[in-house]
VEXTI-904576 format. One line per 4 residues: their letters; for each residue x, y, z of C-alpha. Coordinates in Angstrom, 1 decimal, decimal comma. Each point is the difference from the previous one (the first is absolute). Layout:
a) X Y Z ~ ...
This chain:
xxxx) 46,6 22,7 155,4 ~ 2,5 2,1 1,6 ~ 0,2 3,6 -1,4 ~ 3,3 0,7 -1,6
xxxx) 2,0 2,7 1,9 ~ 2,4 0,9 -3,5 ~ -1,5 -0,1 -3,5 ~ 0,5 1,0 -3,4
xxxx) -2,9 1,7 -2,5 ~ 0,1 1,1 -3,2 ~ -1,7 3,5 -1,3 ~ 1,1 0,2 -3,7
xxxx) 3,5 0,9 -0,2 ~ 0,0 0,4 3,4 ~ 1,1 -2,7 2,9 ~ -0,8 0,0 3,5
xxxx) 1,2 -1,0 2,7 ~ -1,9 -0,5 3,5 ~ 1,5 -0,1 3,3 ~ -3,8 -1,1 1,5
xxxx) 1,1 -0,7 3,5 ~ -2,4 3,3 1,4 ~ -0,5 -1,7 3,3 ~ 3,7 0,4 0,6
xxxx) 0,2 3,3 -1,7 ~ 1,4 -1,7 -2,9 ~ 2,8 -1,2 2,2 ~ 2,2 -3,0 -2,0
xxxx) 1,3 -3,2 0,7 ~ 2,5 -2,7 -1,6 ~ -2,9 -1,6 -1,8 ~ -1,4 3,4 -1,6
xxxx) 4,1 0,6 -1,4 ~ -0,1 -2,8 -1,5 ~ -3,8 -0,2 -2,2 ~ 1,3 4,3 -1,0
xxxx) 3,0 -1,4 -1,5 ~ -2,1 -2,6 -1,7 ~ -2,4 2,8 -1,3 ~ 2,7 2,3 -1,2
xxxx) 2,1 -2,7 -2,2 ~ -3,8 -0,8 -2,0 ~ 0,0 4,2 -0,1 ~ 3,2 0,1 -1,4
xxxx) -0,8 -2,9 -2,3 ~ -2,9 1,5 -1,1 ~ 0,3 2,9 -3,4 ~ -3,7 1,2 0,8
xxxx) 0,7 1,4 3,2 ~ 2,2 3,3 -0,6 ~ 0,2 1,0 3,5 ~ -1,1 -1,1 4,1
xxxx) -1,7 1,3 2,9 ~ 0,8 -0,7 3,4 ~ -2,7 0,2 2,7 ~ -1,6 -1,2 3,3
xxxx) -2,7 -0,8 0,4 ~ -2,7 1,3 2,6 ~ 0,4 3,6 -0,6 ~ 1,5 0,8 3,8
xxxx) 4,4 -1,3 -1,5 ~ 1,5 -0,4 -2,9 ~ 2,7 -2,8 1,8 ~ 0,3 0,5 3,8
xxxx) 3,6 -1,8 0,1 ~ 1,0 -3,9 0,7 ~ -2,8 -1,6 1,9 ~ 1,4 0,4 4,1
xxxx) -2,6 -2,8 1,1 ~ 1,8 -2,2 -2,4 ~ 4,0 1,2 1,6 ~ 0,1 -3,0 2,2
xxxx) -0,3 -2,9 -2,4 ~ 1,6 2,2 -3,0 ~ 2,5 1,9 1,8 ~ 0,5 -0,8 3,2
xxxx) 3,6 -0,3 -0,1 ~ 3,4 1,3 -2,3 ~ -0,7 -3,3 -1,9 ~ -3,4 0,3 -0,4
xxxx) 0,4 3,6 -1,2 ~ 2,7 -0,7 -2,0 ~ -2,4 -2,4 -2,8 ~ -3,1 2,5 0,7
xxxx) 2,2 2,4 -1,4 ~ 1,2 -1,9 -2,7 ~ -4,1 -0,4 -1,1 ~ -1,0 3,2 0,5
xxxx) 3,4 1,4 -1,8 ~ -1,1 -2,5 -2,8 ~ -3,4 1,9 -0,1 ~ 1,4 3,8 0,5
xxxx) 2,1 -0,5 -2,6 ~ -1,8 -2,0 -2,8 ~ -2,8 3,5 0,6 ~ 3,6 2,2 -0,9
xxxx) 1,5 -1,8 -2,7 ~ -3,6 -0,5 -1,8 ~ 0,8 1,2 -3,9 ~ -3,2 2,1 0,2
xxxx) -1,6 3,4 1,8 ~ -1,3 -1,4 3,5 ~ -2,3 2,5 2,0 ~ -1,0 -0,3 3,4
xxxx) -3,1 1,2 0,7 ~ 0,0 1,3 3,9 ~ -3,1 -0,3 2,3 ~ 0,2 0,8 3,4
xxxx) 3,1 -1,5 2,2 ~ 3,7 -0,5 -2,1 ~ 2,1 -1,0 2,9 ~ 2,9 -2,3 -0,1
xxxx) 0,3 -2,7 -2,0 ~ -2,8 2,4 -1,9 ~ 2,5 2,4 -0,4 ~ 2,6 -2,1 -1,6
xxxx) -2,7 -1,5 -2,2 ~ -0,8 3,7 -1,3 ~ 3,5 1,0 -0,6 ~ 0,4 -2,9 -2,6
xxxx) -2,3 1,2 -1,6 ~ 0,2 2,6 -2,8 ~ -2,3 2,3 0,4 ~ -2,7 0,8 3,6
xxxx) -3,1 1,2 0,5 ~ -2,3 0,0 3,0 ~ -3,2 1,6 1,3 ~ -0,1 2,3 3,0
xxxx) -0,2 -1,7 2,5 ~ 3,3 -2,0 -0,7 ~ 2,6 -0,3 3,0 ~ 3,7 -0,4 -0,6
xxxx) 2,7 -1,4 2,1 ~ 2,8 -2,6 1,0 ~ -0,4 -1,2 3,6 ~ 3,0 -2,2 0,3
xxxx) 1,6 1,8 2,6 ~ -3,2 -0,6 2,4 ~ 0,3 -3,6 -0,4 ~ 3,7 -0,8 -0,5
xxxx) 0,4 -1,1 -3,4 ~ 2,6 0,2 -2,1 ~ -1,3 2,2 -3,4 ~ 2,5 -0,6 -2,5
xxxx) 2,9 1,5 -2,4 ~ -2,6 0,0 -3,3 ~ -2,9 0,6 1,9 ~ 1,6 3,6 1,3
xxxx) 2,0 0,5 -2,9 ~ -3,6 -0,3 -2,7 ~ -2,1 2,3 2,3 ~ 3,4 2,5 0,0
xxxx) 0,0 0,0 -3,6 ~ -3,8 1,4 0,1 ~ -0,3 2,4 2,7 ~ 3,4 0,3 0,8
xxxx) 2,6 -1,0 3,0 ~ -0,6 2,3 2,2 ~ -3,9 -0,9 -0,1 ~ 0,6 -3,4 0,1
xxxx) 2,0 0,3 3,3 ~ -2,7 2,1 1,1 ~ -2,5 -3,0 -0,6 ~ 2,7 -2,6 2,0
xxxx) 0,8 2,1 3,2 ~ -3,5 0,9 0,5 ~ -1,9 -2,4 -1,3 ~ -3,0 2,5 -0,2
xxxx) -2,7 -0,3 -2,1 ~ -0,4 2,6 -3,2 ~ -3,3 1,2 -1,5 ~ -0,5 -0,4 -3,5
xxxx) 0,4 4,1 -0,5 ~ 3,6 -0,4 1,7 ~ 0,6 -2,8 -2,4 ~ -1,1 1,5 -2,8
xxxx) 2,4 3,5 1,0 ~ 3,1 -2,3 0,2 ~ -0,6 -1,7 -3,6 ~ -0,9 -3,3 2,1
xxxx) -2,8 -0,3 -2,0 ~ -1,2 1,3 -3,7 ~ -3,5 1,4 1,1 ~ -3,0 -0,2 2,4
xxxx) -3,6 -0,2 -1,1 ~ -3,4 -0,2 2,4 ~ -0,7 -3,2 1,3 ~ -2,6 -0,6 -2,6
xxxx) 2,4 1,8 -3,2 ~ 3,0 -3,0 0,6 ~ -1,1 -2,6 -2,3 ~ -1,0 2,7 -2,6
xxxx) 3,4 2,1 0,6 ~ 2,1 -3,4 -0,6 ~ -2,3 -1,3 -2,8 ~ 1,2 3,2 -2,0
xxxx) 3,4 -1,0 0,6 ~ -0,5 -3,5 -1,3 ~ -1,8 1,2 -2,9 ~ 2,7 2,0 -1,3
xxxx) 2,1 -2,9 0,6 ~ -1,4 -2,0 -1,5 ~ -0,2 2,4 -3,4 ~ 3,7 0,0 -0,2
xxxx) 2,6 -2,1 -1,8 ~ 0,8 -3,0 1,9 ~ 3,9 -0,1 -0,7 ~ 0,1 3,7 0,6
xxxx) -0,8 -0,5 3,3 ~ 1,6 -3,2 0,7 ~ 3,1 1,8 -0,9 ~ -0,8 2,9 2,4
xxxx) -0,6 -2,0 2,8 ~ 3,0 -1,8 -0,6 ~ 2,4 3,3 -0,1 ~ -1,6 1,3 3,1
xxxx) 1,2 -3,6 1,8 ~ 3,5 0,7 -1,8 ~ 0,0 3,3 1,2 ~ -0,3 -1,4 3,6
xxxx) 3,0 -2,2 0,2 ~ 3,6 1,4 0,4 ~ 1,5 1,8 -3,5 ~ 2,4 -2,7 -0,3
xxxx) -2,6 -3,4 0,5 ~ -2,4 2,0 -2,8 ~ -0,7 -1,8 -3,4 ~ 0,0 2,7 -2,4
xxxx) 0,2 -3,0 -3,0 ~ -3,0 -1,6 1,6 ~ -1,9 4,0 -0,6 ~ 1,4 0,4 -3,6
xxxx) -1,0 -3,4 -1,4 ~ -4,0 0,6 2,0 ~ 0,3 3,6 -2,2 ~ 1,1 -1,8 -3,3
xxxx) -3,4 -2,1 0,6 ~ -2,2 2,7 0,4 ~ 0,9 1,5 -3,4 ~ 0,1 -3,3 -1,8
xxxx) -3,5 -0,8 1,3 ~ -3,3 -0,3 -1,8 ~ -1,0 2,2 2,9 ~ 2,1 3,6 -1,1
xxxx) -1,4 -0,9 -3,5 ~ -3,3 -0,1 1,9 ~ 0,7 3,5 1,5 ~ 0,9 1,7 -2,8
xxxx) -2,9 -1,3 -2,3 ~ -2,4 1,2 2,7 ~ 1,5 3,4 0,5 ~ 0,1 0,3 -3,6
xxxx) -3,8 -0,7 0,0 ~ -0,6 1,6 2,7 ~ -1,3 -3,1 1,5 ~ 0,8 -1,2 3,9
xxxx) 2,8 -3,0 -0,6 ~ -1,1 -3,9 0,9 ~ 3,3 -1,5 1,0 ~ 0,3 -3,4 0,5
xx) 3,4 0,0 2,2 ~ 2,1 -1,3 -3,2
């Protein structure tokens, strides 16, 4: 039986998410889009997972970029690029508009495709020997409007042009200076330095966070497209839910709180 190169795994309140092409550093194709869409709906559908980790597996990339030894039967041509787009947009975005805390969880090479995968993400870590960069200009392609304008919003314009022009790889101290990623941990530290972030997590009122993550996507669209409404009635819910009853109980009892994300 042929070895999946995407899957999905459940640690308690916590979902994973595999990218377990190592061979090809983790490098994707149209058929891998299309099974981490499929993952991410059942996440999404799921009210015991409170939060998801991105990785790759292998240890030596996180997600290398689009799978070049696949460019001539998936992309070979404006047409051809124009529906592998269309899948891997489908992919990129269902990872950004997921309704709860995504991590991705960095080994070794973030390049490309990588790179766009990490920026959808809400929060990045990565061990220390993680490498950083966009190489489109060495091979022609064409790196997108939201593509530049996501990794802006992180580190910046003026970094992000720096990643375009050059297309130079960044070590995972430079990334970590220009707010590229939230922190760096020894090769053998990772799992433990994410697993804290999980935990707490997965300790906190559901609809709290569900509401955060949804202001922060707000907060990235143009003043006049935001949904203010949408924010207010998310806030109304919080304090009408058995969870802030929950809270105030346990801080009453000085107890830790056991929401339930209603």
């Amino acid at each position: 039986m042929q070895e999946q190169k995407i899957y999905g795994r459940r640690e308690g309140a916590v979902g994973h998410l595999v990218f377990n092409n190592p061979a090809k550093l983790n490098a994707v194709s149209l058929d891998m889009w299309d099974a981490f869409v499929g993952i991410l709906k059942d996440y999404a559908k799921d009210p015991e997972v409170r939060c998801v980790v991105v990785s790759g597996a292998g240890g030596k990339a996180f997600v290398s970029g689009a799978d070049i030894s696949k460019f001539e039967s998936e992309r070979a041509n404006a047409e051809a690029q124009v529906r592998y787009d269309a899948i891997s947009k489908e992919g990129y975005e269902a990872l950004y508009d997921f309704p709860k805390p995504t991590i991705a969880k960095i080994t070794g090479y973030c390049i490309g495709g990588g790179m766009n995968l990490a920026a959808c993400c809400d929060l990045r870590y990565c061990n220390d020997g993680a490498r950083f960069g966009v190489p489109a200009a060495k091979l022609g392609l064409g790196y997108g409007f939201l593509r530049i304008e996501r990794l802006s919003r992180i580190i910046g314009l003026s970094r992000a042009m720096e990643f375009l022009f050059t297309a130079k790889q960044y070590s995972a101290a430079e990334a970590y200076e220009m707010g590229l990623v939230n922190g760096v941990a020894p090769d053998g530290e990772l799992d433990s330095m994410v697993a804290n972030i999980t935990n707490a997590i997965a300790q906190n009122a559901p609809l709290t966070i569900e509401l955060a993550k949804a202001a922060a996507r707000e907060i990235a669209k143009p003043e006049s497209k935001q949904d203010h409404k949408k924010l207010e009635t998310m806030a109304k819910a919080c304090f009408d839910s058995d969870d802030f009853k929950e809270g105030r109980r346990a801080f009453m009892e000085k107890r830790k709180p056991a929401f339930k994300g209603r």
